[in-house]
C-alpha positions as CSV (number, residue, x, y, z in Angstrom):
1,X,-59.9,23.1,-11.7
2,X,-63.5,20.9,-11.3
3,X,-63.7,19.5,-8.4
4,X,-63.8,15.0,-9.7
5,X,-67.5,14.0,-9.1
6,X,-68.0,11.3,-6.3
7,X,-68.2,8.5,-7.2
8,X,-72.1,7.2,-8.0
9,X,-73.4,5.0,-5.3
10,X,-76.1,2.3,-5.9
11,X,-79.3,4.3,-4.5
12,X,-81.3,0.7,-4.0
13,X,-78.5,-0.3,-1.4
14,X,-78.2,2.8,0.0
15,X,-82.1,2.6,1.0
16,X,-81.8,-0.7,2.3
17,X,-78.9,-0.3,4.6
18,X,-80.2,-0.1,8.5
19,X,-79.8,3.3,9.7
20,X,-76.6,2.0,11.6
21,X,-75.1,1.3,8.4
22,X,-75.6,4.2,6.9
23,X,-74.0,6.3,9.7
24,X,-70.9,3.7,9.0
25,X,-71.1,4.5,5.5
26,X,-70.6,8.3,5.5
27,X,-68.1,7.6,8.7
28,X,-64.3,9.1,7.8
29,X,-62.6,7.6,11.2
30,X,-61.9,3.6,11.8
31,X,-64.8,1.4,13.0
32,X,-64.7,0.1,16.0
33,X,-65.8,-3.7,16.4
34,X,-68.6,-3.6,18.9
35,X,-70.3,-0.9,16.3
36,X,-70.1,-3.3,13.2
37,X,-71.3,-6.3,15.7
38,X,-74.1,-4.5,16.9
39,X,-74.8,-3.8,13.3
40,X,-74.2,-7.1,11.9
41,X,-76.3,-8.5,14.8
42,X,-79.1,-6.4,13.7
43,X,-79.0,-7.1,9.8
44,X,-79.0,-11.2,11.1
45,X,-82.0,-10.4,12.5
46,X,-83.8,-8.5,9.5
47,X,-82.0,-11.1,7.1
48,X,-83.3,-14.0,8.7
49,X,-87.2,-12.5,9.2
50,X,-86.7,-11.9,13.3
51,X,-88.0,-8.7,12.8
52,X,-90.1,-8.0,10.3
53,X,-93.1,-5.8,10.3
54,X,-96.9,-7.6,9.7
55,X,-97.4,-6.7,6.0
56,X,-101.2,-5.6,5.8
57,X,-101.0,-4.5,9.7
58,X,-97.8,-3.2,9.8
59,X,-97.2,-4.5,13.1
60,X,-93.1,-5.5,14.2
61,X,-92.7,-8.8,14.7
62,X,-92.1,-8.5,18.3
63,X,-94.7,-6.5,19.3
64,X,-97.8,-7.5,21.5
65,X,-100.4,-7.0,18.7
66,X,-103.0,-6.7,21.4
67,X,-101.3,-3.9,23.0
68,X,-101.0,-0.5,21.7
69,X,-98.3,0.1,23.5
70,X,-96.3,-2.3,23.0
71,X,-96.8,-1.3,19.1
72,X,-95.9,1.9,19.6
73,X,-92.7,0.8,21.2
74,X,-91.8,-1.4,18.6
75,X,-92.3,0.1,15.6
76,X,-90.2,2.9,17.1
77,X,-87.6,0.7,17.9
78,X,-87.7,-0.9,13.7
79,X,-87.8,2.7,12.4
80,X,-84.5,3.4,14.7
81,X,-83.0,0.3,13.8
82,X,-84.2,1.1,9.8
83,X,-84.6,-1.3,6.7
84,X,-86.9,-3.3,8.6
85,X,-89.0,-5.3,5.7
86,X,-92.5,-5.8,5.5
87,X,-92.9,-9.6,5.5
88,X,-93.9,-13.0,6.4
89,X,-92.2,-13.4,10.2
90,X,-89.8,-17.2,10.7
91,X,-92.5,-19.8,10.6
92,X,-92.6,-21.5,14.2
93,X,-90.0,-21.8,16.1
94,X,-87.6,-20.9,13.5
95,X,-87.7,-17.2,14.3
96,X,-87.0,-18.3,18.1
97,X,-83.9,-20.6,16.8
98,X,-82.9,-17.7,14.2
99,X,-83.0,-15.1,17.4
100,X,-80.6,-18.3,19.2
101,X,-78.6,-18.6,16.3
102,X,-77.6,-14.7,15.6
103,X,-76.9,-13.9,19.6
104,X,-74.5,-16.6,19.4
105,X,-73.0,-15.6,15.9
106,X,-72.6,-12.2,17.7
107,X,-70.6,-13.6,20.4
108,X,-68.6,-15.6,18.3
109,X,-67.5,-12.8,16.6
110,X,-66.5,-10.8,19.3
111,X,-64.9,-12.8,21.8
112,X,-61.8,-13.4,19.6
113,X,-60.9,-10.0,20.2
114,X,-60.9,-10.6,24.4
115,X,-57.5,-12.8,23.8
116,X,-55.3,-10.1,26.2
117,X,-57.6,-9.9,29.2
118,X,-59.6,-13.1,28.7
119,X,-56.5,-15.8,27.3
120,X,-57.7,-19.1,26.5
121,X,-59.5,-21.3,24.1
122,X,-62.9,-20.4,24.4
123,X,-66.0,-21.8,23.0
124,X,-69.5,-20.2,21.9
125,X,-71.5,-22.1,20.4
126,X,-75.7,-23.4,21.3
127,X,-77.0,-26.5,23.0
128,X,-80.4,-26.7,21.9
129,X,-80.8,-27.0,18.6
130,X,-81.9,-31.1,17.1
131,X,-81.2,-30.5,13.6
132,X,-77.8,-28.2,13.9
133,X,-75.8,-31.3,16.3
134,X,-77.8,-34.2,15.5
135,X,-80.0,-34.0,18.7
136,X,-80.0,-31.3,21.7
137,X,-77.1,-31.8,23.9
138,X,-77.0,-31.9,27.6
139,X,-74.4,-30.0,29.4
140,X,-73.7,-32.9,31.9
141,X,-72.0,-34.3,29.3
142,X,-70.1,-31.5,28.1
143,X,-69.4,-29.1,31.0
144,X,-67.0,-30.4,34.3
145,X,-69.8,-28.4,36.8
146,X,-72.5,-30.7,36.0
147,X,-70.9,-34.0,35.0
148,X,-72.2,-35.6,38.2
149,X,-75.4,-35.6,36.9
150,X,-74.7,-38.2,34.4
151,X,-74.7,-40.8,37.1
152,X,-77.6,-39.3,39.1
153,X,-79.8,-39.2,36.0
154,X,-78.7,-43.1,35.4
155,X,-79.5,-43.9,39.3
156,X,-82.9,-42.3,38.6
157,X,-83.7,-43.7,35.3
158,X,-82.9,-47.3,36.6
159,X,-85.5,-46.3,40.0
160,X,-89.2,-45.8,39.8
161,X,-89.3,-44.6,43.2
162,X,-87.1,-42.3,42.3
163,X,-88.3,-40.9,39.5
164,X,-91.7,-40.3,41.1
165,X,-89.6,-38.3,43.5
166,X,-86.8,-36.4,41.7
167,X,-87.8,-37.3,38.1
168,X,-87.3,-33.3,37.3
169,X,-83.7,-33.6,38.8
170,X,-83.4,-35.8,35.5
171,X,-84.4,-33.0,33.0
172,X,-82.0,-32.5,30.1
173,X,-80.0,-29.4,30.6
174,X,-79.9,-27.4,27.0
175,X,-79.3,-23.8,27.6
176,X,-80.0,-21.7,25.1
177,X,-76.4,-20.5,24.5
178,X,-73.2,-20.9,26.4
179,X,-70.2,-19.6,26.5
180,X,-66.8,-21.9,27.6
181,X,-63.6,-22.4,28.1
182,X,-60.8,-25.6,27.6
183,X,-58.8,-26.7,30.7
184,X,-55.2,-25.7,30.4
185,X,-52.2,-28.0,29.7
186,X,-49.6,-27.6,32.3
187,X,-46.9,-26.8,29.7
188,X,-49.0,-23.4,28.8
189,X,-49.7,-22.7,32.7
190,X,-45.8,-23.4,33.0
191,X,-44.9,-21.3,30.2
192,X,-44.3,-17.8,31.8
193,X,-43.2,-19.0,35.4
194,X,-42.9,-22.6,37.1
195,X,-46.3,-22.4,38.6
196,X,-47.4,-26.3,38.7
197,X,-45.5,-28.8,39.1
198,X,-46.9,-31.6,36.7
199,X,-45.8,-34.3,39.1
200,X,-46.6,-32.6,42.5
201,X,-49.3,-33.2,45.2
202,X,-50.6,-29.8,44.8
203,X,-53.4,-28.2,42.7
204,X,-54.4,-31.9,41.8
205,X,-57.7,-30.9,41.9
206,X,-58.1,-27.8,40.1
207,X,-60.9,-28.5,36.7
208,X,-58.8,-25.5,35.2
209,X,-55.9,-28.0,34.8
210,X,-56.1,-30.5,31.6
211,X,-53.8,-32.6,33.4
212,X,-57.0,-33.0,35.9
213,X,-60.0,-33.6,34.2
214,X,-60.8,-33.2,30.3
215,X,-63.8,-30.9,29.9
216,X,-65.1,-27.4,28.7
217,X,-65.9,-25.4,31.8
218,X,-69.0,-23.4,31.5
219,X,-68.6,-19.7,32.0
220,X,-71.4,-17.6,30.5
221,X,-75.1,-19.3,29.6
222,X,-77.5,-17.0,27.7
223,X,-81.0,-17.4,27.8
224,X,-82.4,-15.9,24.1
225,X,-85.7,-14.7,24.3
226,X,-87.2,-12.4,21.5
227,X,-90.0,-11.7,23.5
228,X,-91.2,-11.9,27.0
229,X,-94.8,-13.2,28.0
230,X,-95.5,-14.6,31.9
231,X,-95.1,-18.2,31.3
232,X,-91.1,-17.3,29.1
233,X,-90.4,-14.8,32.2
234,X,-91.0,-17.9,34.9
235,X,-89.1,-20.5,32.4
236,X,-86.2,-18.3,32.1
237,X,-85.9,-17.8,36.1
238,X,-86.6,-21.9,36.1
239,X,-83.6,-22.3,34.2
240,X,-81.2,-20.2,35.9
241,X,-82.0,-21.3,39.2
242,X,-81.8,-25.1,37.6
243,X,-78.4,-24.7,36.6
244,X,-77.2,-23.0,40.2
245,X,-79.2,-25.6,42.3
246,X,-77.4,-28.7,40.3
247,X,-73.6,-27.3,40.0
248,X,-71.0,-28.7,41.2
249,X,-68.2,-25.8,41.7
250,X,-68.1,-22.4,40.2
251,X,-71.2,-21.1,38.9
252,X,-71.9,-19.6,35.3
253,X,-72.7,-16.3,34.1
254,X,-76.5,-16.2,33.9
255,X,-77.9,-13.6,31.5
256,X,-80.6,-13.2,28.8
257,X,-81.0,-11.8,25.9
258,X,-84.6,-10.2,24.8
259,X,-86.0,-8.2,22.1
260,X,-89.4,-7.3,24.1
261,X,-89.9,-3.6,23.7
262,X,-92.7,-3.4,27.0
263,X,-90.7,-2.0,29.9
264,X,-93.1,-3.8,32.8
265,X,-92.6,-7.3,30.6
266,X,-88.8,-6.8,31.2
267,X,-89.0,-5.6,34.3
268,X,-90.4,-8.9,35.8
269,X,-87.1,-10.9,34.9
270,X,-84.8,-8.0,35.2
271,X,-85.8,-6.9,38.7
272,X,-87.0,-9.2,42.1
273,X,-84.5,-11.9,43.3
274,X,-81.8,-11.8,40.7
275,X,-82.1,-15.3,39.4
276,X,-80.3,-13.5,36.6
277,X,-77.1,-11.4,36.5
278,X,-78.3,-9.1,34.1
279,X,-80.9,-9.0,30.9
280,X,-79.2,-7.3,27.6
281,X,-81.8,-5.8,25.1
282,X,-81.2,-6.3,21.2
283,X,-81.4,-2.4,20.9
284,X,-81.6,-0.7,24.2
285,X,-80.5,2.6,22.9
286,X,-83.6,2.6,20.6
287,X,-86.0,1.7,23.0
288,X,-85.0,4.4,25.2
289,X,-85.3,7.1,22.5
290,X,-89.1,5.5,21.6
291,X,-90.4,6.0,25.3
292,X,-91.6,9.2,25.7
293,X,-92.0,10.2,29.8
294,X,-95.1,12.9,29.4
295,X,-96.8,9.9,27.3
296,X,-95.8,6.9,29.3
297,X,-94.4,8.2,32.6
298,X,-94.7,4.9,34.5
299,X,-93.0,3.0,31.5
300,X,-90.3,5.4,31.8
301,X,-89.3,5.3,35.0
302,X,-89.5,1.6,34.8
303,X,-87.2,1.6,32.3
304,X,-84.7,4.5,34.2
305,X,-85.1,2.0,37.3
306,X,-83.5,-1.0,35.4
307,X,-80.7,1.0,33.5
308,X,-79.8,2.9,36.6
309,X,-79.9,-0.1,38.7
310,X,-77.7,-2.3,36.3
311,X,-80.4,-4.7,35.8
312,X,-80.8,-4.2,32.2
313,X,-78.5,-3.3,29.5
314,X,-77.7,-2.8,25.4
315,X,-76.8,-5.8,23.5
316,X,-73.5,-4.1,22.9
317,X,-72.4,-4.7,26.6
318,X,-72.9,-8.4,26.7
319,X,-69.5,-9.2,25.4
320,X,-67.5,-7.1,27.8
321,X,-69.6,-8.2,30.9
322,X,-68.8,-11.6,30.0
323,X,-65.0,-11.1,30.1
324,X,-65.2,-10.4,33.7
């Protein structure tokens, strides 16, 4: 007996798949979810012209142009990646919002999945954008840590003398992307043992009770950066020390998210003081394979330094180091 032909697959979408999906593609045993995020993740980014390559210079959209290098590096990390089209890059800042927009989608579709060691409604969503909310929102008005700077921002607003003095104290605070959770309502903390009593003296001042005060609490901010040049590296570090100077309470996750494929651009927000918990690369995995240690020996160890020292990770990792 013959064995039945297989079945004929389109050969146009089979050579535009990403690399990653084609491995899913031929894969007999289940997917697992941080694979097909990763993936998705990646195909947001070539779907809504993050990464790209220059079409008459052939250049990757986040590569230093100026920097052989940093070419190198990048078009690597496209050709491990794969499908990466030859094309106009975002106009603007659209390719900076996009890069927002599809770290946050990632997260959204992950987190879900954290219900048994992370219970809770849980929000993901971005601050920044004017033209997705109606105008960027500040997190003293969503988040219980910073409430308190409603008033002080009023107190300054309605001072000159003030202003001259601590107008920056007044600054808007629009993080990139943040993670959150709801208070509970006693009836769910009650639910499994008598743990509060709603009436009581006690844990009347716990934010994680509803019963206390209404607001998200802020867990997690993500600082999206696609690439990294001096003056983003200092404003990233601004911004995290910003948001741990004027807390009230616990303090947030503080991590970023790059796609910068030059190990000494990295290295000067992933190592020093630690402003920042940890910086997640778009396709760590990939950018390891493209740096080669007899060509770039310095780069290399560089790059060893900050994976062995837990100062820089894969995009894949994000979620679960959030859920601690």
């Amino acid at each position: 007996m013959q064995p039945r032909p297989s079945a004929p697959r389109e050969p146009d979408l089979h050579e535009a798949m990403t690399r990653a999906e084609r491995a899913v593609f031929h894969r007999a045993s289940p997917e697992f979810l941080l694979d097909r995020a990763r993936r998705v993740f990646h195909r947001a980014l070539l779907d809504e012209r993050v990464l790209v390559t220059h079409p008459s210079t052939g250049v990757p959209s986040n590569a230093d142009k100026d920097s052989g290098t940093s070419v190198r590096y990048a078009t690597a990390i496209a050709e491990g990646i794969g499908a990466v089209e030859a094309a106009p890059r975002a106009p603007g800042q659209s390719a900076s919002r996009n890069f927002e927009r599809a770290v946050a989608a990632y997260l959204q579709g992950i987190f879900p999945a954290f219900g048994a060691v992370r219970p809770g409604e849980w929000m993901v969503r971005r601050l920044g954008d004017r033209n997705e909310y109606g105008g960027i929102e500040d997190a003293s008005e969503i988040f219980e840590q910073y409430e308190h700077l409603v008033s002080l921002r009023e107190t300054i607003e309605s001072d000159r003398a003030l202003r001259g003095l601590l107008g920056y104290e007044a600054e808007i605070l629009a993080p990139d992307v943040v993670v959150a959770r709801a208070p509970i309502p006693d009836a769910e903390l009650n639910e499994l043992t008598r743990l509060v009593d709603p009436l009581g003296p006690l844990a009347a001042a716990s934010p994680l009770r509803a019963a206390v005060q209404p607001k998200l609490l802020l867990h997690a901010v993500v600082a999206c950066k696609w690439t990294l040049r001096s003056d983003r590296a200092q404003q990233a570090r601004a911004e995290a020390q910003h948001l741990v100077r004027n807390r009230r309470g616990r303090a947030p996750h503080l991590v970023m998210v790059t796609g910068e494929p030059m190990p000494s651009r990295i290295a000067a927000v992933a190592l020093g003081t630690g402003d920042l918990d940890c910086v997640y690369h778009f396709a760590l995995h990939e950018l390891m394979d493209a740096i080669d240690p007899q060509a770039d020996p310095a780069g290399a160890e560089l790059l060893h330094t900050m994976v062995q020292g837990r100062r820089l990770r894969d995009i894949s990792d994000l979620p679960l180091d959030l859920a601690v």
